[in-house]
Backbone as numpy.savetxt, mean C-alpha at the origin, in Angstrom:
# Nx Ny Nz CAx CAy CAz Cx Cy Cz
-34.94 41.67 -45.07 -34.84 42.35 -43.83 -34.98 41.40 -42.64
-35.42 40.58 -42.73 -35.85 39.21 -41.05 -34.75 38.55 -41.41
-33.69 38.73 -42.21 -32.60 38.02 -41.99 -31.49 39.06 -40.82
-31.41 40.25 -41.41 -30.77 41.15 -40.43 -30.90 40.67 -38.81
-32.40 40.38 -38.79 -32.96 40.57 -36.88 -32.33 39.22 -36.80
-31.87 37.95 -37.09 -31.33 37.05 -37.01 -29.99 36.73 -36.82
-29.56 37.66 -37.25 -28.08 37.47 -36.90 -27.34 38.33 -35.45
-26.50 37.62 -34.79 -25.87 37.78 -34.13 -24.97 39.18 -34.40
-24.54 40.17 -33.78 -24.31 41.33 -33.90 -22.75 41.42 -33.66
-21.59 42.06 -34.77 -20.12 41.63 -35.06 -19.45 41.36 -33.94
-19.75 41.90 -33.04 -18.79 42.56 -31.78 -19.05 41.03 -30.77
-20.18 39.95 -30.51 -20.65 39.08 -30.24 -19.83 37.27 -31.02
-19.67 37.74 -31.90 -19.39 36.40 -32.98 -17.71 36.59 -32.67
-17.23 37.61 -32.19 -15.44 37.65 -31.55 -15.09 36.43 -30.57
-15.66 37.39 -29.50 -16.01 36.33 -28.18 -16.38 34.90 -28.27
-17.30 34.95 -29.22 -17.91 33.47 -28.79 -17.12 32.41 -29.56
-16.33 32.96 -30.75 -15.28 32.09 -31.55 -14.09 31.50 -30.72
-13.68 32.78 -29.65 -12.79 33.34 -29.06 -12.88 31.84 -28.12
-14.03 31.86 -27.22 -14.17 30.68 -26.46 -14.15 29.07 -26.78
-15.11 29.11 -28.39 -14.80 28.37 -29.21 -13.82 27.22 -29.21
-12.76 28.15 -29.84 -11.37 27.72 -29.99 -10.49 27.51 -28.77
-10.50 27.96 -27.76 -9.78 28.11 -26.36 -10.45 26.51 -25.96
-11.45 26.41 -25.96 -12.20 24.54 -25.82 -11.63 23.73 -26.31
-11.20 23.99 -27.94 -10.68 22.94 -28.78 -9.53 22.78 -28.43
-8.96 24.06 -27.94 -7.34 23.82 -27.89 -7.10 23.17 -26.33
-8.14 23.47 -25.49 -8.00 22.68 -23.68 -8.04 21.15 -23.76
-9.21 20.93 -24.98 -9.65 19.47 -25.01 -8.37 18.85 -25.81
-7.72 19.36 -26.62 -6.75 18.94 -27.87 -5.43 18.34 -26.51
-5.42 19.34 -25.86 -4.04 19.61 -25.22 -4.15 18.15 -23.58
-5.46 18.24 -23.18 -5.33 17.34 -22.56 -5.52 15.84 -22.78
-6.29 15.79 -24.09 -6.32 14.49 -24.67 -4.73 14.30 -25.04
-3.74 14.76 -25.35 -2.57 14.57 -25.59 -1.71 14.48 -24.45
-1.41 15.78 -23.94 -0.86 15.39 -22.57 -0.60 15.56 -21.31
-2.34 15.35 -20.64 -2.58 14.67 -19.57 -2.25 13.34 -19.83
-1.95 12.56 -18.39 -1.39 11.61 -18.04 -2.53 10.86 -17.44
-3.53 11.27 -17.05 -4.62 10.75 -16.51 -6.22 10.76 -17.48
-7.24 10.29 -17.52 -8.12 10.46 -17.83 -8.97 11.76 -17.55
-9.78 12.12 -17.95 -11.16 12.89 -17.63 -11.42 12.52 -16.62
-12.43 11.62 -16.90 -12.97 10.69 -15.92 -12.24 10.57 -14.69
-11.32 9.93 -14.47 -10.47 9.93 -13.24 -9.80 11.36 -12.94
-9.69 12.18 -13.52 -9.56 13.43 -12.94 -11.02 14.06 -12.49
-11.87 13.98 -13.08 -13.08 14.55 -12.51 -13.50 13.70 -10.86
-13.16 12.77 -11.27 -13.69 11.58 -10.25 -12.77 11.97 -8.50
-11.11 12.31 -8.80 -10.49 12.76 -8.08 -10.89 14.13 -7.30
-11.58 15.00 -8.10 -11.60 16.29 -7.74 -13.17 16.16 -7.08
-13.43 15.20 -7.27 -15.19 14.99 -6.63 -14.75 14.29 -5.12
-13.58 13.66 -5.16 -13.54 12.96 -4.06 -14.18 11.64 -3.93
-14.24 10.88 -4.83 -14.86 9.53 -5.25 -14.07 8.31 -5.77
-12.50 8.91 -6.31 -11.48 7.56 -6.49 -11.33 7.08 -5.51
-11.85 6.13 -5.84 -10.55 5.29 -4.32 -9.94 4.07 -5.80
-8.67 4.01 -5.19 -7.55 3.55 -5.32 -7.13 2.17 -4.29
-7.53 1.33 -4.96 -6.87 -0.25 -4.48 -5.92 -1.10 -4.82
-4.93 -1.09 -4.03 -3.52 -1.58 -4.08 -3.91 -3.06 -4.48
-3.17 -3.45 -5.71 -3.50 -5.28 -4.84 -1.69 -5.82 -5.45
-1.51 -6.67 -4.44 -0.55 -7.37 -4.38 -0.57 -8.85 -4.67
0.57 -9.10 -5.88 0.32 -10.64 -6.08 1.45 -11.27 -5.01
1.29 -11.67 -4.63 1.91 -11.66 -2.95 1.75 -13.41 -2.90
2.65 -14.37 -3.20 2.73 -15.35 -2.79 3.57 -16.36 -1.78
2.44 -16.68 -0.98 2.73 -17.42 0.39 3.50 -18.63 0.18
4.89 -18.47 0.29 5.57 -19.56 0.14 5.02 -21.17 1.08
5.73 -22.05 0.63 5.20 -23.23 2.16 6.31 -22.98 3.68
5.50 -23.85 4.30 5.91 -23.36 5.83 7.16 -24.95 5.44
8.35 -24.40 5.85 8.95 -26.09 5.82 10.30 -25.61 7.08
10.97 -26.61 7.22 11.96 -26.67 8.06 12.79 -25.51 7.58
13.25 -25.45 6.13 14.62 -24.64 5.31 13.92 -23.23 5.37
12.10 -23.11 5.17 11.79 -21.39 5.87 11.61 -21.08 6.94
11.54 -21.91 7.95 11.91 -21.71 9.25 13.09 -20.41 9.60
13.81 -21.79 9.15 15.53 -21.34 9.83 15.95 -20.18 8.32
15.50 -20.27 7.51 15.90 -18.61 7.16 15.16 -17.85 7.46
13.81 -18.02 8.31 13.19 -17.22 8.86 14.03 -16.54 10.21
14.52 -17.49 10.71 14.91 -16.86 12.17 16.70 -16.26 11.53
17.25 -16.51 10.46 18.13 -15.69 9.98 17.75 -14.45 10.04
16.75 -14.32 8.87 16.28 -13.24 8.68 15.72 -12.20 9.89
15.18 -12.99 10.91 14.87 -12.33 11.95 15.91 -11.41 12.81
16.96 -12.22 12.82 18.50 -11.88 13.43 18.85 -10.58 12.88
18.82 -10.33 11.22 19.60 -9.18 10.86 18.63 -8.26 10.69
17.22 -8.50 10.73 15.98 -7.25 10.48 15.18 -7.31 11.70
14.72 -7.88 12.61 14.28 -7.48 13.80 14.99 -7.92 15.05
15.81 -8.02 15.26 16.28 -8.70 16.74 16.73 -7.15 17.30
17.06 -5.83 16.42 17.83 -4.54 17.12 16.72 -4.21 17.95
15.11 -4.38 17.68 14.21 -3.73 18.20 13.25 -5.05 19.10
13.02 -6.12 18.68 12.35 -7.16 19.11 13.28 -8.02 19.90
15.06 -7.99 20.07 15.49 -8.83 20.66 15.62 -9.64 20.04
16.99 -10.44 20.36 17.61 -12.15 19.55 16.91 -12.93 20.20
16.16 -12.91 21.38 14.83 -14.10 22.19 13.95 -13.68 21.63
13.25 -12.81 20.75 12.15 -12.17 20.59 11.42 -11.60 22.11
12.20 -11.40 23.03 11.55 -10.89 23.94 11.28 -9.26 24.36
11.47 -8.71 23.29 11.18 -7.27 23.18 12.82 -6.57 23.27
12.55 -5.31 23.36 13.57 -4.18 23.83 12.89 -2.89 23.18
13.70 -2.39 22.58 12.81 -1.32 21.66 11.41 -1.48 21.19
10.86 -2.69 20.80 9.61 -3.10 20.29 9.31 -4.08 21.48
8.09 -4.26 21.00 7.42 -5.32 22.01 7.50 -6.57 21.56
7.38 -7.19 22.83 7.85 -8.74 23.15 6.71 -9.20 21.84
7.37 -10.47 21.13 6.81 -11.22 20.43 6.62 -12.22 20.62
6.71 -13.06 21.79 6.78 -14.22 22.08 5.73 -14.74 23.39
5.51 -13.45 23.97 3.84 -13.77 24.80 2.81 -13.59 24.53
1.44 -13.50 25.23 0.54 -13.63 24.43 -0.32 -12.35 24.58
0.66 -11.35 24.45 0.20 -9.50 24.33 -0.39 -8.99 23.58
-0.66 -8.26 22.96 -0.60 -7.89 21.44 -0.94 -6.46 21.18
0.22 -5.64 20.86 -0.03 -4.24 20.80 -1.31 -4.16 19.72
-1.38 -4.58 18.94 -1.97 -4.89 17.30 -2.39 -6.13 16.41
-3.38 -6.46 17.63 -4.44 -7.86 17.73 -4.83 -7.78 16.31
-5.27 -9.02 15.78 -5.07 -10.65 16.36 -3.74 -10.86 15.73
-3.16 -12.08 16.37 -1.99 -12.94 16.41 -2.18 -13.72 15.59
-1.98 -13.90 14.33 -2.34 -14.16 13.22 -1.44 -13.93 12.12
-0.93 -15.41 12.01 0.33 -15.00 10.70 -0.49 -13.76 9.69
-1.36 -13.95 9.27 -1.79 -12.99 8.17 -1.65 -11.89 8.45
-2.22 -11.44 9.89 -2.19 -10.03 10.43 -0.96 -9.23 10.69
-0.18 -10.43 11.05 1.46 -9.93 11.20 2.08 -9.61 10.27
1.90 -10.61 9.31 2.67 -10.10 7.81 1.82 -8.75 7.26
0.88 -8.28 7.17 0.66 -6.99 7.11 1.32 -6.06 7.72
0.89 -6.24 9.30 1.77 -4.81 9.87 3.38 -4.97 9.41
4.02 -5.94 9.45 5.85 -5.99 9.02 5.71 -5.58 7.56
4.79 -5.76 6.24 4.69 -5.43 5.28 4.19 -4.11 5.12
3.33 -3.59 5.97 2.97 -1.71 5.74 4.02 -1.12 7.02
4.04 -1.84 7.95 5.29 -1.12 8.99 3.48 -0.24 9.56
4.12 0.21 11.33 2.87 0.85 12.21 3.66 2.48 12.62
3.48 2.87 11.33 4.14 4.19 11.76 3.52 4.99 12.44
2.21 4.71 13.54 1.97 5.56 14.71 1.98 4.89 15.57
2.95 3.41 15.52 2.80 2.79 16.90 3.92 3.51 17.85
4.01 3.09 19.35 4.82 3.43 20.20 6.02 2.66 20.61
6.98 2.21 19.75 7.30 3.35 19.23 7.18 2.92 17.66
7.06 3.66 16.90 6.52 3.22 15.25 7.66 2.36 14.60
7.12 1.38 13.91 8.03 0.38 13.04 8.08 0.91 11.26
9.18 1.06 11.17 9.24 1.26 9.56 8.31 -0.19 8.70
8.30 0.19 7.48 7.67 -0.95 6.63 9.12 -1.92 6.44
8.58 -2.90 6.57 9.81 -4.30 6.38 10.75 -3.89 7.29
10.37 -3.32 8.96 11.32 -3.25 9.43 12.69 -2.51 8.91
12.27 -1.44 8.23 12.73 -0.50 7.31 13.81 -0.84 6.21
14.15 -2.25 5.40 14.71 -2.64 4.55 13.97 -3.41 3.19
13.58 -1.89 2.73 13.14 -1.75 1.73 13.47 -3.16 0.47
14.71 -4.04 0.64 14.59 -5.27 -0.07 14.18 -6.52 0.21
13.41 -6.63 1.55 12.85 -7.46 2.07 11.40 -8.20 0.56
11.69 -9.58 0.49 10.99 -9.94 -0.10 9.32 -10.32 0.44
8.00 -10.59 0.07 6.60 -10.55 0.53 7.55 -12.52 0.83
7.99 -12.92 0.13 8.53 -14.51 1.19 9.42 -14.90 2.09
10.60 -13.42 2.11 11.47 -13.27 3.27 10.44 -13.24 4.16
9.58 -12.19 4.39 9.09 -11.65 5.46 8.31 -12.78 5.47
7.53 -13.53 4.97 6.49 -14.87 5.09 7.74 -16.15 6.27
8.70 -15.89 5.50 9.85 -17.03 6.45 9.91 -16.15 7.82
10.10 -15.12 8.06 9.95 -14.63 9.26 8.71 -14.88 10.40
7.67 -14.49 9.72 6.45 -14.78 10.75 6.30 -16.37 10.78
6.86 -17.39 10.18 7.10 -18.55 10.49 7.69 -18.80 11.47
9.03 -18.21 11.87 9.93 -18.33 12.37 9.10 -18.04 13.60
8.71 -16.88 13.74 7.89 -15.95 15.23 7.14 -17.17 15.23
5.98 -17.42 14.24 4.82 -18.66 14.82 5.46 -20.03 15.50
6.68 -20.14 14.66 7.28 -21.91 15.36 7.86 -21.11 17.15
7.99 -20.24 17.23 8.45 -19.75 18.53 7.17 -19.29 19.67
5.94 -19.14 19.01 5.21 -18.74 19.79 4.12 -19.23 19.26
3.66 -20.23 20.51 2.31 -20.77 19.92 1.30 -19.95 20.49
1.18 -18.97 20.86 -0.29 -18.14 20.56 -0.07 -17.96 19.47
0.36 -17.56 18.16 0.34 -16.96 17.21 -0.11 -18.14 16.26
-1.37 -17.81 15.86 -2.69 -19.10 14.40 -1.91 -18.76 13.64
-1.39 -19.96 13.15 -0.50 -20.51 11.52 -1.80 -20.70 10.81
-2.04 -19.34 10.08 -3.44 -19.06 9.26 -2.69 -18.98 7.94
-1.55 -18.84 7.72 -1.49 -18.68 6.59 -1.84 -19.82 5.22
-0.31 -21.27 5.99 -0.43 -22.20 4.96 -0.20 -22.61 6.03
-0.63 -24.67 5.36 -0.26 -25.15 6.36 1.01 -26.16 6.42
1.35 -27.00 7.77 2.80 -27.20 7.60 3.25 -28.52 6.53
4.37 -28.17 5.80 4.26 -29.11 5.24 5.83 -30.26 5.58
């Protein structure tokens, strides 16, 4: 009879199988196919991923031959908005010592031309919006701007 008072009552052992199995089959189904982890899904929904881009991004050398395909390059991707003097038009002058988006700093420049300032006034696409721009095209470019404007620190490399 003290086995009776021990057991769970029929109508009880439905349900709780019921849930049981609905677990095995959530856990089965996302260990297969989800595309993401647990972990990083829990972590997302907590508001705690952060996500860091990194770029193997190599700084070519500064020489005479990236110069002058720098200021090529300048000609067919920024001169519509910066001017063939670099003295502005649509964008701002690059060649004084202004700076919508301080410091003047090869490094700093090749960022904004590499993410583009899409709330500047007026906003620049990324790479000057040609998506095949290489991380050493655009490196020959801010060469080109630095050999044209000496406010701008040749921080990147140096000349060789």
């Amino acid at each position: 009879m003290s086995n009776q008072k021990n057991q769970l009552p029929g109508w009880a052992i439905f349900p709780a199988a019921l849930v049981l199995i609905i677990g095995i089959l959530v856990g089965v189904y996302n260990k297969i196919f989800s595309k993401e982890s647990t972990a990083i899904q829990y972590k997302e929904l907590a508001g705690v991923l952060k996500v860091e881009a990194k770029l193997d991004l190599v700084i070519p050398p500064r020489t005479n031959d990236a110069i002058a395909s720098g200021e090529k390059l300048y000609s067919q991707v920024c001169a519509a908005c910066h001017g063939q003097d670099l003295k502005g038009g649509v964008g701002p002058n690059l060649i004084d010592n202004e700076w919508r988006n301080p410091p003047a700093k090869e490094t700093h420049l090749f960022k904004l031309v590499w993410n583009g300032i899409p709330n500047g006034n007026p906003p620049m696409p990324a790479k000057g919006g040609r998506t095949d721009l290489t991380s050493e095209q655009i490196w020959q470019i801010m060469y080109y701007m630095s050999s044209k404007n000496k406010n701008i620190e040749k921080d990147a490399v140096p000349n060789q």
